[in-house]
C-alpha positions as CSV (number, residue, x, y, z in Angstrom):
1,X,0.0,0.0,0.0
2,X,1.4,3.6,-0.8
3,X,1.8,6.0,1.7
4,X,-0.2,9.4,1.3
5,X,1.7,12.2,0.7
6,X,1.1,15.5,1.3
7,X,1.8,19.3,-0.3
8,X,0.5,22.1,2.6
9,X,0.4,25.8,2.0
10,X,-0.6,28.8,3.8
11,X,-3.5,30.8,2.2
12,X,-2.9,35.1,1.5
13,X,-6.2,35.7,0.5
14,X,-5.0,36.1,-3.2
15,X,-3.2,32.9,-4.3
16,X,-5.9,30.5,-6.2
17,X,-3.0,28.0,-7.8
18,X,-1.0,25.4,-6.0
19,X,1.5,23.3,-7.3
20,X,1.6,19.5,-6.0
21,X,4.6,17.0,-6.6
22,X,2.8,13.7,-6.1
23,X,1.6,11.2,-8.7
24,X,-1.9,9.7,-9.0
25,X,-4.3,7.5,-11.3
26,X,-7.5,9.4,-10.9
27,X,-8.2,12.9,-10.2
28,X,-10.8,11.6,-7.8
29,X,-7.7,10.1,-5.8
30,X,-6.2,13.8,-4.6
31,X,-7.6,14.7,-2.1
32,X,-8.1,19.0,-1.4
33,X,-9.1,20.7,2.3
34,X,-8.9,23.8,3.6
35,X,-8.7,24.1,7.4
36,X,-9.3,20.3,7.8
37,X,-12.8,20.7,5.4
38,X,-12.6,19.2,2.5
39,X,-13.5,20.9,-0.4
40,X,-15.6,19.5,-3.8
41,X,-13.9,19.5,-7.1
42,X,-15.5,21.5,-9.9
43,X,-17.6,23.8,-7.4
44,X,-14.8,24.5,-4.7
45,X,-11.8,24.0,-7.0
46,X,-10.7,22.5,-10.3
47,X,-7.2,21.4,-11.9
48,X,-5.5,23.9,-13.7
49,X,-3.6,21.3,-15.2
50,X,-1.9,17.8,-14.2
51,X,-0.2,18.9,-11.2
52,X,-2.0,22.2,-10.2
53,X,-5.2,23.1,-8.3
54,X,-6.9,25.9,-8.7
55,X,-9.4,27.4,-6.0
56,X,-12.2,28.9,-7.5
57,X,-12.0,31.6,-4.4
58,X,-8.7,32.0,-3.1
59,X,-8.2,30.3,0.4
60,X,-8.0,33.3,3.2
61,X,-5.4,34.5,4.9
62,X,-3.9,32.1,7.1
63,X,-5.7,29.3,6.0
64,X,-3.2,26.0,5.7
């Protein structure tokens, strides 16, 4: 079994991409939160392209 791994950033109220730097088969397999709540693809966020998330509303300042 793989372990998870994990990409955390701290939100500036401005930033809507993040970069990640893991593999994965299905984009249903990554896995997004903000604060601990996880957040829905395609209404809360989307990817930008293979390895980059974009929020739809940039995550507040402070926010991991």
């Amino acid at each position: 079994m793989a372990t998870p791994t994990e990409n955390t950033y701290v939100g500036d109220g401005i930033t809507t991409l993040y970069s990640f730097t893991f593999p994965y088969i299905e984009p249903e397999d990554v896995k997004v939160s903000v604060n601990d709540v996880n957040l829905v693809r395609t209404t809360e966020y989307i990817f930008a392209n293979a390895t980059t998330i974009e929020f739809l509303v940039a995550p507040i300042t402070g926010a991991a």
